[in-house]
Structures are given as structure tokens and as C-alpha cells.
C-alpha positions as CSV (number, residue, x, y, z in Angstrom):
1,X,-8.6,-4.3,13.1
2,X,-9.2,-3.3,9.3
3,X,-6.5,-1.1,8.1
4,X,-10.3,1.0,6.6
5,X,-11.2,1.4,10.8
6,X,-8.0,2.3,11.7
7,X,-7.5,4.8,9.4
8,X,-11.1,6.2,9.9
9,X,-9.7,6.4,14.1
10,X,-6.6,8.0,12.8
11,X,-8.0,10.8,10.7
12,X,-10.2,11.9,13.7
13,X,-6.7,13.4,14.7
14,X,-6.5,16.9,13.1
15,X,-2.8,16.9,12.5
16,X,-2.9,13.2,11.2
17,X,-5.5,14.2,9.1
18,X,-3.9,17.6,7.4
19,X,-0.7,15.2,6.6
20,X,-3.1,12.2,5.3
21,X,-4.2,15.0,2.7
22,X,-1.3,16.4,1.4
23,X,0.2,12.9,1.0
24,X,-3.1,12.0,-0.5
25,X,-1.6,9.7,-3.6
26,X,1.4,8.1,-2.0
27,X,-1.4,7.1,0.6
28,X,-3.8,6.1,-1.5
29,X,-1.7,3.5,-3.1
30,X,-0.2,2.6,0.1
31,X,-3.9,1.5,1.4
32,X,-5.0,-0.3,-2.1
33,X,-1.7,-2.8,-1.9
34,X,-2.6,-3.1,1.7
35,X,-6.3,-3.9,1.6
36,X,-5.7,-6.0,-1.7
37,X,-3.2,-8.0,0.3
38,X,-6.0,-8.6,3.2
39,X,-8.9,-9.6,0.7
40,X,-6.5,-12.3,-0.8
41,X,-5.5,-13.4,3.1
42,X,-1.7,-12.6,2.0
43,X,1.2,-12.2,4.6
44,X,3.9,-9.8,3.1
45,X,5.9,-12.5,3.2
46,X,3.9,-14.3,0.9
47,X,3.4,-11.5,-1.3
48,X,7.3,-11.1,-1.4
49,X,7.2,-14.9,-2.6
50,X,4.8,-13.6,-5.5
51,X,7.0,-10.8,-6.5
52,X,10.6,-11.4,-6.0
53,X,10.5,-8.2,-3.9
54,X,12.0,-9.1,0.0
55,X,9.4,-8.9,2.1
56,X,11.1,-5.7,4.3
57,X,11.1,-3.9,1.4
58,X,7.4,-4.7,1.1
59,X,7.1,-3.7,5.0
60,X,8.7,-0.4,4.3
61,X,6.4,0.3,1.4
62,X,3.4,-0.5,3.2
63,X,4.6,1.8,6.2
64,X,5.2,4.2,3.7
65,X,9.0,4.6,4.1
66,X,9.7,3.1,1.0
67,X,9.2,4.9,-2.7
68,X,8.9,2.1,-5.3
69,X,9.9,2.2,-8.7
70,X,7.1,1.7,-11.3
71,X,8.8,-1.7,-12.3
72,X,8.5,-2.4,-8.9
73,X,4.5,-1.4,-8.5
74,X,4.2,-3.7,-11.6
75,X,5.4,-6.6,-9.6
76,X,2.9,-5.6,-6.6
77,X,-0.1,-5.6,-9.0
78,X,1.1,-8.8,-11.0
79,X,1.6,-10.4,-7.2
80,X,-1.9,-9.2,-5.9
81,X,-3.5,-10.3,-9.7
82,X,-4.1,-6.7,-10.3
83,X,-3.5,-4.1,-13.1
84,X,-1.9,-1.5,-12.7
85,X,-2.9,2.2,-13.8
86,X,-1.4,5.4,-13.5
87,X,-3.5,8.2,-14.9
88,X,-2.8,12.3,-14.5
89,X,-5.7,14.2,-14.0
């Protein structure tokens, strides 16, 4: 299953759904690295290869348990052959 359908299933869930929106950002993020990792057919392990970052720590960001640095973000992007950008709006 694409992480897209199963987070379309999840947010069906009301209570899911309320939390998906106030974490909004941190989730957002969480999903780009993840669906950037499917589109280039990359196990985390593989991306931890690319980065230098272990791969549980790439697990734990992933599940969202784990609050990267910006140095570390960098290193995601660079692995994924992405830029990164942080704006405020």
C-alpha cells in the first residue's frame, strides 16, 4: 500500500484526523521523505548508506518519533537528490 492510500484510510478516523492537523508540518515533511524515498525505490537502509545517518534513526523519523536537526534534514534531501527549503509563512 502507498503511504498516499493509507493515509487517505487513516484520516477517515476523526481522532486521527484532528491530530494529523495540528501536527500538520512535522507530518508533512514526515510524508515528503517518505514518498521521495518510494519514487527512487530506496530501503531506509539504503538511504542511511546515502546519508551517514543509521538507518533506525531514519525509521524513527519516518515514524515520527524522531525530531531531526536541520543538518540532519540537509543530509535527507542531499540523500533523496533534493533541496531543501524551509520557508515561514
Amino acid at each position: 500500500m502507498k503511504f498516499k492510500d493509507h493515509l487517505k484510510e487513516q484520516l477517515k478516523n476523526p481522532e486521527f484526523k484532528s491530530e494529523y492537523e495540528a501536527l500538520g508540518s512535522e507530518y508533512e515533511i514526515i510524508r515528503q521523505i517518505i514518498e521521495a524515498r518510494s519514487e527512487l525505490n530506496l530501503t531506509q537502509k539504503e538511504l542511511a548508506e546515502r546519508t551517514g545517518i543509521k538507518q533506525s534513526n531514519i525509521s524513527r523519523l519516518e515514524r515520527g518519533t524522531y525530531t531531526p536537526s536541520l543538518k540532519s534534514l540537509m543530509k535527507v534531501a542531499k540523500g533523496l537528490n533534493k533541496e531543501l527549503h524551509i520557508e515561514f509563512k
